[in-house]
C-alpha positions in Angstrom: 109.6 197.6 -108.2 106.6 195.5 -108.8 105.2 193.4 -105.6 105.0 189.7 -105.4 102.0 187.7 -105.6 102.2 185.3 -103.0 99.8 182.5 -103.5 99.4 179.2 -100.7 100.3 175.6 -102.0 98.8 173.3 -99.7 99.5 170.5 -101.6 100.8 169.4 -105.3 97.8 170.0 -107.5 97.9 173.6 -105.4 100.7 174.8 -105.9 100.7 173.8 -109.7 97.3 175.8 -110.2 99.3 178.9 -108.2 102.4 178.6 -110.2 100.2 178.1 -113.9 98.1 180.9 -112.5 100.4 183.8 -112.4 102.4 183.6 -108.9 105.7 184.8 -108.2 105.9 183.1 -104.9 104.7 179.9 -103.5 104.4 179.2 -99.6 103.9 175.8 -98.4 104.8 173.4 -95.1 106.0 170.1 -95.0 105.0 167.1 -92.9 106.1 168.7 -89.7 106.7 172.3 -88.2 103.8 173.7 -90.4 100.9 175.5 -88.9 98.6 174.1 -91.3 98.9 170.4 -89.8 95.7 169.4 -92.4 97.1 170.6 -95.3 98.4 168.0 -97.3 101.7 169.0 -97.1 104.4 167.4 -98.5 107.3 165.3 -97.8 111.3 166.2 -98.2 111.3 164.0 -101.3 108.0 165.4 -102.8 109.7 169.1 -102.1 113.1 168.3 -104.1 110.9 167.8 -107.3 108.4 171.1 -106.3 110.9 173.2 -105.4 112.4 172.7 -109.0 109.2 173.4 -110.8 108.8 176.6 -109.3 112.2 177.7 -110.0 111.6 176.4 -113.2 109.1 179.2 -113.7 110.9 181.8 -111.8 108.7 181.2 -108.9 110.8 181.1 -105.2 109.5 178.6 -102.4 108.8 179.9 -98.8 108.7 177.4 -96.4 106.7 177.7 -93.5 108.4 176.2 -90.5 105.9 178.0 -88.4 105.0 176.3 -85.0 106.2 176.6 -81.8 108.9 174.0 -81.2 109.0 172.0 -78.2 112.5 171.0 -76.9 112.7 167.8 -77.8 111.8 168.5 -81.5 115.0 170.7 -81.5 117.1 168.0 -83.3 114.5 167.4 -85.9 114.2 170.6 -86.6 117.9 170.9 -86.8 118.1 168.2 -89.4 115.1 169.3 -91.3 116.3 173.2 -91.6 119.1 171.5 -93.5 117.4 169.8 -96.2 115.5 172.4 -96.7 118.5 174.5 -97.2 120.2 171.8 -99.5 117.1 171.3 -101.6 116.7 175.2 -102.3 114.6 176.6 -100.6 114.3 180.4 -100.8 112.9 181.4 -97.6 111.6 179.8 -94.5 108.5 181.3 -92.6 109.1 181.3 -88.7 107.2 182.0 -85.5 109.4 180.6 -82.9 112.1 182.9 -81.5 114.2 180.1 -80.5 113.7 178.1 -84.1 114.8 180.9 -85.7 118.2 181.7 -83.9 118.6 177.5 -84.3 118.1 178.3 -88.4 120.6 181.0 -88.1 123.3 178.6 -86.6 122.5 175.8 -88.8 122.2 177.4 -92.0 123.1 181.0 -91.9 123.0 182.0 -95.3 119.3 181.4 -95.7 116.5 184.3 -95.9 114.3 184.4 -93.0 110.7 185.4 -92.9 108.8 186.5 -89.6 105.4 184.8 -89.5 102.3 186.8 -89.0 101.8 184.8 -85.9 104.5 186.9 -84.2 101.6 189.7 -84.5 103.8 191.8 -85.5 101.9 195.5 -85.4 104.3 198.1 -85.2 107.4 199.1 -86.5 109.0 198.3 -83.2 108.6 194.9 -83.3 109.5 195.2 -87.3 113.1 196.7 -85.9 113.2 194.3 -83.8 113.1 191.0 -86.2 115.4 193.4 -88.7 118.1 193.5 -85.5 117.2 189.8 -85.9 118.6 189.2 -89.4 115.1 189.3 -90.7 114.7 190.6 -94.1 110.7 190.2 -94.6 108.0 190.4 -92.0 104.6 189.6 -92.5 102.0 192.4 -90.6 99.1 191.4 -88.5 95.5 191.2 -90.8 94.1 193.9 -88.0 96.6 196.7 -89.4 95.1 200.2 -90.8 95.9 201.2 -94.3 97.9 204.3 -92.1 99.3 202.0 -90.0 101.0 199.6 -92.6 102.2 202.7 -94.6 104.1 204.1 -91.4 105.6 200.7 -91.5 106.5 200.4 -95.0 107.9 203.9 -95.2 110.4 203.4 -91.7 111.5 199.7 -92.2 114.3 198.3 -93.7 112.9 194.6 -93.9 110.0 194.0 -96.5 106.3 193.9 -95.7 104.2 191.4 -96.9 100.9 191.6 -95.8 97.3 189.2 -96.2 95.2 190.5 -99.1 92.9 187.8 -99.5 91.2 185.1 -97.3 90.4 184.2 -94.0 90.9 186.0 -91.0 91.0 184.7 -87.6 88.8 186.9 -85.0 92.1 186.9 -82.6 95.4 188.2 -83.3 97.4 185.7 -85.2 100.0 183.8 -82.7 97.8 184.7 -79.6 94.8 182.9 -79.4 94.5 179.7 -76.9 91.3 179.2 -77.4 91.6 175.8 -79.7 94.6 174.9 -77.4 92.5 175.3 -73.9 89.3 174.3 -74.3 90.4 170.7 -76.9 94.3 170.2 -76.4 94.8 171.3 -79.8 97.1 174.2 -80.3 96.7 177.0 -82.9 100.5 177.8 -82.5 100.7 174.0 -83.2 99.3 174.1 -86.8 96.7 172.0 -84.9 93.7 174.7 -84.4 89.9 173.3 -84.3 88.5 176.4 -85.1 86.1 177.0 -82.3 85.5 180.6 -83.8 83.4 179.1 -86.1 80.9 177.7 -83.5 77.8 179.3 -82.5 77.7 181.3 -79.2 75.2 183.1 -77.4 76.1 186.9 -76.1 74.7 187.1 -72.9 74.1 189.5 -70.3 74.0 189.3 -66.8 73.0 186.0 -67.5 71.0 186.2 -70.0 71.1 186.0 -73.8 70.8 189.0 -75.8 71.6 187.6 -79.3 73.4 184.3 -80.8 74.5 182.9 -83.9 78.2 182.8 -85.2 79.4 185.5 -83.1 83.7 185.1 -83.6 83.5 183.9 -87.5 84.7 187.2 -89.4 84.2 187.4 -93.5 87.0 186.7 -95.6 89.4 189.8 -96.5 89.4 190.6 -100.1 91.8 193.6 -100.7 91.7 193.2 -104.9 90.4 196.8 -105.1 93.2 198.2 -103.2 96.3 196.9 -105.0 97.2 200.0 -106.5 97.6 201.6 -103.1 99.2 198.8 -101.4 102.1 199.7 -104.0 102.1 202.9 -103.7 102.6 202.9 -99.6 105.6 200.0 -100.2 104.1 196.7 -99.7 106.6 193.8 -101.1 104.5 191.1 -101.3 100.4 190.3 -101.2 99.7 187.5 -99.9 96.7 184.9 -100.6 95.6 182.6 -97.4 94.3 179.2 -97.9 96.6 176.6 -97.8 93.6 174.7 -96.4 91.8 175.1 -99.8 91.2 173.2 -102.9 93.1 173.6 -105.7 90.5 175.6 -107.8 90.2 177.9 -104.9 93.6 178.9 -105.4 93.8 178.9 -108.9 90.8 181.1 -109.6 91.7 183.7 -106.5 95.7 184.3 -108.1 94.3 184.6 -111.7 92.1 187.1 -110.9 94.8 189.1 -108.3 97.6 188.7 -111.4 95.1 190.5 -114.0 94.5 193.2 -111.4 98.6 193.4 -110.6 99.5 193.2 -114.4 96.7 195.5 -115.2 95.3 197.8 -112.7 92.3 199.3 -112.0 89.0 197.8 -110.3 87.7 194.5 -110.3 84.8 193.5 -112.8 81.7 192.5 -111.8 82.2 189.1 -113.1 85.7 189.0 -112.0 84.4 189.6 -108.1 81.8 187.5 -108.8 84.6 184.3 -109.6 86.1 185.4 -106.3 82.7 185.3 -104.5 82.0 181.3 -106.3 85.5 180.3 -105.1 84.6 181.0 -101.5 82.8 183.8 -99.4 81.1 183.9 -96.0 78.5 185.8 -97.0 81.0 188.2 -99.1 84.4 189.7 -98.5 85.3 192.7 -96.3 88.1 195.2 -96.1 87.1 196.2 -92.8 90.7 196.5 -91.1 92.4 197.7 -93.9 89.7 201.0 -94.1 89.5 201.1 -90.6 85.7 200.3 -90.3 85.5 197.6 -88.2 82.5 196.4 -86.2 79.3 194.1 -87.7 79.7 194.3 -91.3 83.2 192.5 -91.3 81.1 189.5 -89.4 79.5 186.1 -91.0 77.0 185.9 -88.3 74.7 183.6 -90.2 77.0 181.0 -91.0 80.5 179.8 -90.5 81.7 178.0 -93.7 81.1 179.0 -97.4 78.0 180.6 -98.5 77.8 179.5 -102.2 78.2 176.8 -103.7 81.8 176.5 -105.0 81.4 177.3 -109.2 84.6 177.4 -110.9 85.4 179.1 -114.6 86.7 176.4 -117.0 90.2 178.5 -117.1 90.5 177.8 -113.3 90.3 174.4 -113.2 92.3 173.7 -116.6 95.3 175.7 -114.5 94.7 172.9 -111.6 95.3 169.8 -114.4 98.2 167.7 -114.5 99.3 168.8 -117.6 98.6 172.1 -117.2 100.9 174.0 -119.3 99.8 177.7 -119.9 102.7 179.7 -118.0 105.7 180.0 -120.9 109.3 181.3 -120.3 109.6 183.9 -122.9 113.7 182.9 -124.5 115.5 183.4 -127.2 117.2 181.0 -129.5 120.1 181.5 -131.3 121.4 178.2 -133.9 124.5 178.1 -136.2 125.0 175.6 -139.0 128.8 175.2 -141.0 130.3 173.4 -143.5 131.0 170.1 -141.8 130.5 171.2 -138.5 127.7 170.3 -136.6 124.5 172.3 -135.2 125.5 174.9 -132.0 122.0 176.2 -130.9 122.2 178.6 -127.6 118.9 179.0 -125.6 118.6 182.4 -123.2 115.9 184.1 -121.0 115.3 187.3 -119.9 116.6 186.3 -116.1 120.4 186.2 -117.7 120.2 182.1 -117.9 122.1 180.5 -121.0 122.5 177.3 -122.5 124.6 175.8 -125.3 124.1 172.8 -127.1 126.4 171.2 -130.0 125.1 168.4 -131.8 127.1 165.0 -132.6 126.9 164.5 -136.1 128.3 167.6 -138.5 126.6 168.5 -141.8 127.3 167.0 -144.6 126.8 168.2 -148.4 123.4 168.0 -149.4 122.9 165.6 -152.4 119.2 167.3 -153.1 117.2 169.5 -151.1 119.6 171.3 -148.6 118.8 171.6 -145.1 118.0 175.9 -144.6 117.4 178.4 -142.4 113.7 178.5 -142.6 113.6 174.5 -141.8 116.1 174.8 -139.1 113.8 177.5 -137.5 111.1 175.3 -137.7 112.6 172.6 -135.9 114.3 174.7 -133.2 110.7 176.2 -132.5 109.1 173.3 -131.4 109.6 173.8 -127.9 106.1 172.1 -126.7 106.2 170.1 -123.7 108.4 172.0 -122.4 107.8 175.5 -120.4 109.8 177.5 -122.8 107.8 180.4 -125.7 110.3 181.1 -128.5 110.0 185.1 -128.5 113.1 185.8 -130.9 115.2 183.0 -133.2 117.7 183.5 -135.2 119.7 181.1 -137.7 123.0 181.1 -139.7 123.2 178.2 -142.0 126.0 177.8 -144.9 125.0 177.5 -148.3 124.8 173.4 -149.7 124.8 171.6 -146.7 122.7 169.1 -144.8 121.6 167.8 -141.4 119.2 165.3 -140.4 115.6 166.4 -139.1 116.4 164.1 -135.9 119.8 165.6 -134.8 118.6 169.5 -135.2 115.3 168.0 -133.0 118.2 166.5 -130.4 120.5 169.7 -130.1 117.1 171.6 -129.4 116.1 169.2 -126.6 119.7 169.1 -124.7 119.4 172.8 -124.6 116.2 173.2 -123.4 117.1 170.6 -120.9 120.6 172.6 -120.1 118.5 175.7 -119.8 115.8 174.1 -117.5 118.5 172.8 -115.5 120.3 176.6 -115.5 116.9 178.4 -113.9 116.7 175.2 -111.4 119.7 175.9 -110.2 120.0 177.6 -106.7 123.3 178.6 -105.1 122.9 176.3 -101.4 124.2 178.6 -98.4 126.5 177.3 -95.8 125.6 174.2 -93.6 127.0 174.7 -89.9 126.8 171.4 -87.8 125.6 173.3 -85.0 125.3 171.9 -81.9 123.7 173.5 -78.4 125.4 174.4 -75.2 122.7 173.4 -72.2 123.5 175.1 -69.2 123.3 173.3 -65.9 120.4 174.7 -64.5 120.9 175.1 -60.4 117.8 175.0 -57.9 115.9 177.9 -58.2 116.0 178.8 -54.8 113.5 180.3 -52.9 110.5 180.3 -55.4 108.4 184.0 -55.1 104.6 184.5 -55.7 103.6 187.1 -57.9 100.5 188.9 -59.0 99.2 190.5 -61.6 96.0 192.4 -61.2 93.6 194.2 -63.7 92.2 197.2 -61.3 93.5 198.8 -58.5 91.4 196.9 -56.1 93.2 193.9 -56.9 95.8 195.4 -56.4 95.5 196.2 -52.6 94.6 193.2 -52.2 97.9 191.9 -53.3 100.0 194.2 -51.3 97.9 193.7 -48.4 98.8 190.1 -48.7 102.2 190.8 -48.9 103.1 190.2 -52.6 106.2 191.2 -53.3 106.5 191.4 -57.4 103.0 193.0 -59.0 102.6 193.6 -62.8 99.6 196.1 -63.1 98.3 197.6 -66.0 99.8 201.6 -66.7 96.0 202.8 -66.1 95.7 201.5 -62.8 98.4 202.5 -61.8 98.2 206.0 -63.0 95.4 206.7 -60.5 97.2 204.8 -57.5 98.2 207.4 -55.0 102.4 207.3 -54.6 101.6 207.1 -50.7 100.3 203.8 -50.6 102.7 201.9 -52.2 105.4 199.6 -50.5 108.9 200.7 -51.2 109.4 196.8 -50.6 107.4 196.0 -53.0 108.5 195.7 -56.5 105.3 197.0 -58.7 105.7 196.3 -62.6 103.6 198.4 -65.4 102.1 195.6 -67.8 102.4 197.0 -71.5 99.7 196.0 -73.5 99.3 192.6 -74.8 99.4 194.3 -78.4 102.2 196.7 -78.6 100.7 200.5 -78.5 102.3 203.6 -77.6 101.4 204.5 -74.0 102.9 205.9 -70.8 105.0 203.0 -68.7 105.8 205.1 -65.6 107.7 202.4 -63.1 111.5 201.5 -64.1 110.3 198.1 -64.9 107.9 196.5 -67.3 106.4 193.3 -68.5 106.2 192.9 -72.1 104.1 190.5 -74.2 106.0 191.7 -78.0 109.4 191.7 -79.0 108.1 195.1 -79.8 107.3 196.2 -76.4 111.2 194.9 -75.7 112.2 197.0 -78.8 110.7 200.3 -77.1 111.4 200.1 -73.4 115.0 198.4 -74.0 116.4 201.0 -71.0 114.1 199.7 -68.7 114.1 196.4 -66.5 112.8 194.2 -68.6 109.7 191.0 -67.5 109.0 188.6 -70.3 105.1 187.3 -70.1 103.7 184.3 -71.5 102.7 185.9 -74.8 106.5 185.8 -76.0 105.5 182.1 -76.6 108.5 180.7 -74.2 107.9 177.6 -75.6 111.7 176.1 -75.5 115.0 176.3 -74.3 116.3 178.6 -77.2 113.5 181.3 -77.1 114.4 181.1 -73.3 118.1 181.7 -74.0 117.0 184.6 -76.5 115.2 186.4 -73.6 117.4 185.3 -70.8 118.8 189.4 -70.3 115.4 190.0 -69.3 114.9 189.8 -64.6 112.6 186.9 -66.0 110.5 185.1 -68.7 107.4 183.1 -68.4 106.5 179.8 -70.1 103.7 179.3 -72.3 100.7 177.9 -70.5 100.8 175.4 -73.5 103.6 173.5 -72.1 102.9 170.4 -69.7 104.9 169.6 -66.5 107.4 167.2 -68.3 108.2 169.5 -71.4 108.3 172.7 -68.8 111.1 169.7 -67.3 113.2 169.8 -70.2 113.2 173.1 -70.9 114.2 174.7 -67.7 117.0 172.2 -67.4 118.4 173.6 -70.4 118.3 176.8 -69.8 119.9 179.5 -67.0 117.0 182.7 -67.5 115.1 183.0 -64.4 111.9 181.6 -65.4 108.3 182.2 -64.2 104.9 180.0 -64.8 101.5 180.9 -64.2 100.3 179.0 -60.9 96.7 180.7 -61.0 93.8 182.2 -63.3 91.6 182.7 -66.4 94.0 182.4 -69.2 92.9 184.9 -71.8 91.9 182.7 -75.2 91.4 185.7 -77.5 92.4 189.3 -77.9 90.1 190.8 -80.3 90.6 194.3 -82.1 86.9 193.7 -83.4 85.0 193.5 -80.4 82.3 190.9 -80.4 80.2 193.1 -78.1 80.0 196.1 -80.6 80.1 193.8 -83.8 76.7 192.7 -81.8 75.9 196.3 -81.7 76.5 196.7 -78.0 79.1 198.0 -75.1 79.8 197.5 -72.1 81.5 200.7 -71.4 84.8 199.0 -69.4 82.3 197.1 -67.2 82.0 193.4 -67.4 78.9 192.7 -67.8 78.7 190.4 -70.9 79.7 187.1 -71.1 80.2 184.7 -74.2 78.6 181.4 -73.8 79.2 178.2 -75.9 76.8 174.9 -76.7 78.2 173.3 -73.3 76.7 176.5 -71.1 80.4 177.6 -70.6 80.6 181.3 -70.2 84.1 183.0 -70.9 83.8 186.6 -69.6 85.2 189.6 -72.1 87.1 192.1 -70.9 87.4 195.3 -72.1 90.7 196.8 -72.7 92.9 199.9 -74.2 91.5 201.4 -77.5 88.2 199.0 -77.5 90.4 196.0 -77.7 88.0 193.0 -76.6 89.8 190.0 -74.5 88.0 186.8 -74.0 89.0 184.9 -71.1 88.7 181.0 -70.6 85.2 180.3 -68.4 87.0 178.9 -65.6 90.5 179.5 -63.4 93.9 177.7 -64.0 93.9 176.4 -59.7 97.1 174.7 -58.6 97.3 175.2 -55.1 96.6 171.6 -53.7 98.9 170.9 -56.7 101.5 173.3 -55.8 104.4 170.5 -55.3 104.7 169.6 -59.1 105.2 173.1 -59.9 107.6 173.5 -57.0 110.0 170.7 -58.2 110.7 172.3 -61.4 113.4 174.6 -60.3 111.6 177.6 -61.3 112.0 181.4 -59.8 108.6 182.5 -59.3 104.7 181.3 -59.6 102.4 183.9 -60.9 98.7 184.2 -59.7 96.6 185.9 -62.3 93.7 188.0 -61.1 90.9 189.1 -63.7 87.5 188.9 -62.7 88.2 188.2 -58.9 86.8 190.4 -56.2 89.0 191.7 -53.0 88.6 189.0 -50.9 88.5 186.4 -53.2 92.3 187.6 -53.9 93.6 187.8 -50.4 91.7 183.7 -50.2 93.5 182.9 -53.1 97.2 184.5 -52.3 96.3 183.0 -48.7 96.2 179.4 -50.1 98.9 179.5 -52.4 101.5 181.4 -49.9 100.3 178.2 -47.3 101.3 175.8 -50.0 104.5 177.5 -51.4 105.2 176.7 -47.0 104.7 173.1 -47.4 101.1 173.2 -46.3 99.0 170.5 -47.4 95.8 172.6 -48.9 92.9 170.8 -49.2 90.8 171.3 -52.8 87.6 172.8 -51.7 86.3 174.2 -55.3 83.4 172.3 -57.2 84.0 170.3 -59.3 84.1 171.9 -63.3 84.9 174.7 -61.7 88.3 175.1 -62.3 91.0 173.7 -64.8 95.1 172.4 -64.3 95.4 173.9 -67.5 97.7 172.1 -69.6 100.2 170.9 -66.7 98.9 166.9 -67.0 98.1 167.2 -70.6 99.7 169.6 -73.0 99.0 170.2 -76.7 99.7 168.7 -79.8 
């Protein structure tokens, strides 16, 4: 089975140059739900007409309804899952948990997709969206060639995985960084980049080196198509829905001459790759598993050549760009006073039939033959059809006029465009959602969770009575010490890895991580992107779930009211932004060996401290604390279950202040803000994100 060719259509003039360019598939968002908010997009009307010119070429249209809903959007997205069903659609691209069990209750006979912003990285979380009703997921960019090929070979669902274009320096679906630091939410479609600014790595204070130290290369994987079929990849898929048209057009005709023809790229065709757009040239440093500072565009952010486009590309972007034909075959019958029956077929079992309205009559001179009739029938320009076989009957001694043979061919071309336009539309439930009554809360507990095991006495000193820790620190925790009224939860790892969970309880940050430890009590954290009532109800079998620090107080409002899972927020602590599998510290040629000692520090003098974590995975947390405790009544009011104080960077006693101040306020205590000002952060509960 040969793979698809994926190509991004950020708006018209896009997708034509992917389509005339050699695509079998087309993705592309419409004017909301899209995570590529400054594409130009297009509206439910433009789509109709789209939609039909790719099926006109045989080419299907995946929709990317991408972003995190919020829970007032649900009845938009309701309403727009169904146009997109009844305009034909093929697939729809989804992130959200909760948008996609809404799609399967609206319009259940549609294909879903699983968006390589659920950083997907295992084939646990690949069973997991199949148990779904997934039938494609799209892998994470930081996957191994092994890795993807232990997928492929153990899933039931297709892969599709990036072969060409940018790469974000955090796991897709799990960097805050845009969100925190300007309001505008990567998981939004909204993201400002701030990879792509210049830092300084400093040490101790200090600066060590600077320069564009989170803006990777582009991936270009055109060398490695041959193996990507061979280890069962589906589809390939081209990033840039951002991009200009020639872009797109000169990147899928030079992937479809390498998919149609194999071998390795020419000089001159990496070389039109390279014009189109580089950061200082390509890398396939994830995919060989050589990652580190050769897969980094230190030097400069954006594109390092000037853009130079072949004369082929841009003819492929042109409004009439007509160079992809449908091969067909044309079959036309002339009798004695009867008139012209011309059938039109493909190689995709589509068939048309066409009878004319005036019969033949007996010709008077020259008769009307085969060879003339052939003529005629073959004039198929302006339309996307390529005559590849024809044949003709014609009785002796008869006649037909030149115009009526030219009609007949025209209604069935038109019949047989009409035929491969033609989608089957799946079922269209008016589906409608049950909110649960939400009752108080109750009595609201404060959690912990702690990196290291000092940290950790801290919080059982202070009487803490729920603690996720991480499975290392706890493996060297002596059994003695612990609090048999204390409930202490392992942590898995924020990217799903196999490692040893050993309490009866866990908090997960995958669906994968659910997937593997289903026989265990189950904690939902904030990476599960809890970002409305539905993903809630999804994960409401877990003890608890916690909401997306991207949610504000009023929308955190709505969604707990519609909801009955016990839910959780974060009250306190340095949100992560990033988790990096290519550490900036050793892409810089450094390493802290587990310690923190190096900080990242941006054009404002923030510094955001990296941690290191499990297999040399770097996370960069936000410069200063989420603090709520003077604040603690707005959170209180919310009818939540628990309050979660994150501890990263804190020392022992600054814990035990900390859990002191916030266990005085959860009591009614007035607490009195003592922190300097910038010094802190309310996170997103007064603002939110776009």
């Amino acid at each position: 089975m040969s793979m698809e060719l994926l190509a991004p259509a950020g708006g018209m003039a896009s997708l034509r140059a992917a389509v005339q360019s050699g695509a079998d598939a087309v993705y592309l968002g419409g004017s909301e739900f899209s995570a590529r908010h400054g594409a130009e997009n297009f509206s439910a009307g433009d789509m109709k007409k789209w939609v039909d010119y790719c099926h006109m070429y045989g080419v299907d249209v995946h929709v990317a309804v991408n972003t995190l809903i919020k829970e007032k959007e649900i009845p938009r997205l309701i309403e727009y899952v169904k146009t997109l069903n009844n305009i034909g659609a093929d697939a729809l691209i989804v992130q959200d948990i909760g948008a996609a069990e809404i799609i399967k209750n609206t319009v259940p006979d549609m294909t879903l997709h699983a968006s390589t912003q659920m950083t997907v990285t295992s084939l646990e979380g690949v069973k997991y969206l199949e148990d779904m009703g997934f039938s494609r997921v799209v892998l994470a960019r930081e996957l191994s060639k092994e890795e993807i090929e232990h997928i492929c070979k153990n899933a039931k669902a297709e892969i599709e995985v990036f072969v060409h274009g940018a790469i974000c320096m955090c796991y897709s679906g799990q960097c805050l960084m845009s969100s925190i630091l300007g309001g505008r939410s990567g998981n939004r479609g909204r993201c400002a980049q701030p990879c792509r600014l210049p830092y300084e790595l400093t040490e101790k204070g200090k600066s060590v080196c600077g320069g564009y130290l989170l803006s990777p290369k582009d991936m270009a994987l055109i060398n490695d198509l041959g193996t990507l079929k061979e280890i069962g990849v589906a589809s390939l898929k081209i990033e840039g829905r951002l991009k200009r048209a020639e872009y797109v057009a000169a990147v899928v005709g030079v992937y479809r001459k390498y998919l149609d023809t194999g071998g390795t790229a020419s000089k001159r065709d990496m070389q039109e790759l390279l014009d189109a757009f580089s950061r200082t040239g390509f890398t396939d440093g994830y995919f060989r598993g050589n990652i580190g500072k050769n897969m980094m565009s230190r030097d400069t952010p954006g594109n390092s050549r000037e853009n130079k486009f072949t004369d082929a590309a841009k003819m492929r972007t042109s409004e009439n760009a007509d160079i992809r034909k449908v091969p067909v075959n044309i079959m036309g019958t002339l009798k004695e006073n009867s008139p012209l029956e011309v059938t039109m077929y493909d190689n995709d079992g589509h068939y048309a039939y066409a009878e004319g309205t005036l019969k033949s009559g007996a010709a008077v001179n020259k008769p009307t033959d085969e060879r003339r009739i052939k003529e005629q029938l073959l004039k198929l320009g302006g339309t996307p059809f390529e005559c590849e076989e024809i044949s003709v009957s014609v009785d002796d001694g008869i006649t037909l006029p030149i115009k009526e043979i030219n009609a007949v061919r025209r209604a069935a071309a038109r019949t047989l465009t009409e035929e491969r336009q033609s989608r089957e539309i799946g079922r269209t439930i008016n589906y409608e959602i049950l909110r649960t009554k939400r009752e108080s809360g109750g009595e609201i507990l404060l959690t912990a969770e702690v990196s290291n095991e000092e940290q950790l006495r801290a919080a059982m000193e202070r009487g803490i009575k729920r603690i996720y820790a991480p499975a290392e620190a706890l493996g060297t925790l002596k059994r003695g010490t612990l609090n048999p009224n204390i409930e202490i939860i392992a942590k898995a790892s924020e990217i799903f890895r196999e490692e040893n969970i050993p309490t009866d309880a866990v908090l997960v940050s995958s669906p994968a991580a659910a997937y593997k430890y289903k026989n265990k009590r189950i904690y939902g954290d904030f990476r599960l992107n809890v970002f409305n009532s539905m993903t809630a109800r999804h994960f409401s079998d877990f003890e608890s779930v916690t909401l997306s620090p991207e949610l504000n107080l009023r929308e955190m409002e709505e969604l707990i009211g519609a909801t009955s899972a016990n839910i959780e927020v974060i009250g306190y602590g340095r949100i992560p932004l990033m988790i990096m599998k290519n550490c900036p510290i050793k892409a810089a040629q450094r390493c802290q060996g587990g310690k923190m000692v190096y900080k990242l520090r941006d054009r404002k003098n923030e510094e955001f401290p990296i941690v290191c974590s499990a297999n040399c995975t770097a996370k960069l947390l936000n410069s200063k604390p989420i603090f709520m405790a003077d604040k603690l009544s707005d959170l209180t009011k919310l009818k939540i279950n628990s309050i979660r104080l994150i501890f990263t960077v804190e020392k022992f006693s600054q814990c035990g202040k900390i859990i002191d101040e916030y266990r005085r306020a959860l009591n009614g205590e007035k607490i009195e803000n003592n922190l300097a000002e910038n010094t802190y952060t309310r996170g997103h509960f007064y603002r939110g994100v776009l």
